[in-house]
N, C-alpha and C positions, 0 to 999 in steps of 0.2 A: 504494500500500500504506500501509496505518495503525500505526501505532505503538500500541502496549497496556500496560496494567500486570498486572505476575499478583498475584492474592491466593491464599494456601492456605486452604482452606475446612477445618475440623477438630471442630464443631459438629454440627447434624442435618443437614446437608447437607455432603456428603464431597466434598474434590475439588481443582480449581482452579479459579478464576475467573478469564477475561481479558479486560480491560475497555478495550474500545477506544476510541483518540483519537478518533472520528469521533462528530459527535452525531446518533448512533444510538440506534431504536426497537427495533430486533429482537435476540431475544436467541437464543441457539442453543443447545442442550442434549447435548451429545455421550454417547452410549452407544458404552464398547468391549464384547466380546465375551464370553468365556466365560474366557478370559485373565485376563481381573480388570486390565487394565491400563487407566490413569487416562492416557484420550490425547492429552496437552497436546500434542503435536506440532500434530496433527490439531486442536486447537479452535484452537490458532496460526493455522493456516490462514484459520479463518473471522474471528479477530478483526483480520488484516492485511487484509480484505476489508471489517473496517467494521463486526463486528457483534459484541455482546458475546456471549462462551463458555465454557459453563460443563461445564468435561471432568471429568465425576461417578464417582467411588465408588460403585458400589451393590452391591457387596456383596466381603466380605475383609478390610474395617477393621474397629478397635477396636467394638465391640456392634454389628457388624453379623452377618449370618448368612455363614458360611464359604466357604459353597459357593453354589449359585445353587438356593437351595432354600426355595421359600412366601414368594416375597421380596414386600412389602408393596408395592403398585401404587401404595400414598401415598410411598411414595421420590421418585416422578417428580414427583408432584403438589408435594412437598414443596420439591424442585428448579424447577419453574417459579413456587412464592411469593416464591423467592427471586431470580431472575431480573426478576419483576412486580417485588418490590419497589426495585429496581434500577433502575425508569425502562422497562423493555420491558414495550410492551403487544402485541408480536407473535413469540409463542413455535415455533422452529421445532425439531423433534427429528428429531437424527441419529443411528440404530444401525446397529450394525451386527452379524450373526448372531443371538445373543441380544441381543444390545441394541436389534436391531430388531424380536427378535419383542415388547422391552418399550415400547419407541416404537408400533409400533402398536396393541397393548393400553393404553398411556398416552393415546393421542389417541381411543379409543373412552369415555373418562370425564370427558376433560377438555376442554372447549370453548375452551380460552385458545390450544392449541395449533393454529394455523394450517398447518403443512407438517410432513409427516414425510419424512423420505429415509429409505428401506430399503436398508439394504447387505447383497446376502444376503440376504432375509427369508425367514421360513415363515410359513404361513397357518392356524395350527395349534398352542396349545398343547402342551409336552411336558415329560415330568419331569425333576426333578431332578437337576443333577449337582454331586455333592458332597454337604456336610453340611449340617444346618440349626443355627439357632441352637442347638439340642439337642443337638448334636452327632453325630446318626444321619444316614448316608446313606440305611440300605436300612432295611423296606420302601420302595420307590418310592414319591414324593411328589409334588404339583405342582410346578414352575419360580414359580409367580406363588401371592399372595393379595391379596382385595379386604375389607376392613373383615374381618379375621381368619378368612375362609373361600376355602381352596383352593381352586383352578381347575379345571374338569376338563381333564383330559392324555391322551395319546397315551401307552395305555403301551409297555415295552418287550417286544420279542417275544424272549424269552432263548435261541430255538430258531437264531438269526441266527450265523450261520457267515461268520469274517472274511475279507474282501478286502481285497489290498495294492495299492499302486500305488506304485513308485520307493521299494520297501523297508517305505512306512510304511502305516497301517489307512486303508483310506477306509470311511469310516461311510454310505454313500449309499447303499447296497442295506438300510442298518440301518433306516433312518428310512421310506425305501419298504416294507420287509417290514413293518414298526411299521404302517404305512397302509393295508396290504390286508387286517387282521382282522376288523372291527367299524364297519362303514359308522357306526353310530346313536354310537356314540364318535369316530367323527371331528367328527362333524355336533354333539356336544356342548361338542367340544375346537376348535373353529372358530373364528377369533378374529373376532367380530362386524364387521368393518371398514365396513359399512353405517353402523355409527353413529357414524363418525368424520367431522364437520365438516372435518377436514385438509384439507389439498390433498398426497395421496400420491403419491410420488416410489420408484420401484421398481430397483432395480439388481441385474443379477445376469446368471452367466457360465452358459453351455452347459455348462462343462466343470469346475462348481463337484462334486467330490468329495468333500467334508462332507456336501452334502445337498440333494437336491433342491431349490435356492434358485429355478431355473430354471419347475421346474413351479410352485413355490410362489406364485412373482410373477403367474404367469397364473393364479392360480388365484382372488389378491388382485382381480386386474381383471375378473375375469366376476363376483365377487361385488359390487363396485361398478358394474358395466352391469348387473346385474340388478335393482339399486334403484335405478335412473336416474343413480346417479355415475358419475366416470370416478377412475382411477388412471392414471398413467404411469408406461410399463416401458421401461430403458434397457435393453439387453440386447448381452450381446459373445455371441457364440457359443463363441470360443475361452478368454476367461477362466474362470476359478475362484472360490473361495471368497475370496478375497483380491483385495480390491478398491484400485489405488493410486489416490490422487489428487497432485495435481501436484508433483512436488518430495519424497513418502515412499520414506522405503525399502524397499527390496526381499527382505527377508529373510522368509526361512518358517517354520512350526514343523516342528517336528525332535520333533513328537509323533503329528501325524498328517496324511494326504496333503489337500490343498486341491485341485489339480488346475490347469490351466490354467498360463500362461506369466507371467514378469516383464512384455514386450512385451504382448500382448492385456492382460493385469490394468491398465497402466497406461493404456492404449488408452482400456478402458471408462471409467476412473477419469478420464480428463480428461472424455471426453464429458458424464462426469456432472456433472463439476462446471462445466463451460457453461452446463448448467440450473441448478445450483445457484447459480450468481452472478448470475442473472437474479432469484432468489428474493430476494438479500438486497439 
């Protein structure tokens, strides 16, 4: 294991940086979720591993937008200038939920980025949650924008009638009802993953009750064997939404149901990161 320094990052690049002892080429890009949480824990991980990590803010700080709404696709780009500039000439991005659906929308623009790991992922832009710089939530908006033009999205089917699991909402029949409207809106809300140079890395549980991450990930891989790439899919059957990796804790949100067990989530979460430390 490596020793690291943290910097606070407070500039156009939100975040921490941890810059590890090891003289290392690769730099890592950590995406948390919809949380808004900045997951030093988690880029620890990778910078004891040897590789510099940069656990980013994208969005909840000072001018940035509130909520996870039309967020500008140059955030990420703007986070791997800063990583290049740093000495890494091999950028690898780690999200997770939304951070993965913006990891893999980042590495369909940017060819610096060599690996994505998807935690969680969907296959499938979708709107908004929360406010935008404007400060308006509703009408619905995109999640992403590229050179100041929104994404198209998945919108919400408002007709969607909630299910609980162990007291709290699981949103997974939300996001599948959202999916059976409008074939020709999916197919525009498709997140182009053909044109990602990446080497993609897919993780995701059976029993993930936020959202179909499970079909999402297979959905990721036929659309890369269909233009002759490949993607890899780590898959637990029994884990959830909540993905551990080795040594994180174990706590839930207390907002809505993820699904799946402590044991299997952390099950998956090593296996993953076996291949993940192959990568760095």
């Amino acid at each position: 294991m490596f020793a690291y320094d943290v910097e606070n990052l407070n500039g156009k690049v939100r975040g921490a940086l941890l810059s590890s002892a090891a003289h290392s080429k690769t730099g890592v890009l950590i995406l948390g979720g919809s949380s808004g949480r900045v997951d030093i824990p988690r880029a620890g991980l990778f910078a004891q591993a040897g590789a510099h990590a940069l656990a980013l803010q994208w969005f909840g700080g000072p001018s940035q937008s509130p909520g996870i709404c039309e967020i500008p696709l140059e955030t990420f780009i703007d986070a791997t200038d800063l990583l290049t500039s740093r000495g890494c000439n091999r950028i690898i991005v780690v999200g997770t939920s939304k951070g993965a659906e913006a990891a893999l929308l980042a590495s369909t623009i940017d060819q610096r980025i060599k690996a994505v790991v998807a935690i969680s992922p969907t296959s499938v832009v979708w709107g908004n949650i929360g406010e935008g710089v404007d400060g308006i939530a509703w009408p619905e908006r995109s999640s992403w924008s590229l050179k100041g033009t929104p994404l198209d999205f998945i919108p919400s089917d408002l007709s969607w009638q909630k299910n609980y699991r162990d007291g709290l909402i699981s949103y997974r029949s939300f996001f599948e009802k959202c999916l059976a409207n409008d074939v020709q809106t999916n197919e525009r809300a498709r997140i182009p993953v053909e044109l990602s140079v990446a080497e993609l890395i897919l993780v995701a549980g059976g029993d993930d009750a936020l959202w179909p991450s499970d079909d999402f990930a297979r959905e990721i891989v036929q659309s890369r064997q269909a233009h002759g790439k490949s993607a890899t899919l780590i898959f637990g059957r029994d884990a959830g939404h909540r993905i551990l990796f080795p040594g994180e804790p174990t706590r839930r949100s207390s907002l809505h149901a993820h699904g799946g067990t402590d044991e299997a989530d952390a099950e998956l979460g090593q296996r993953a990161w076996q291949i993940i430390e192959k990568l760095l």
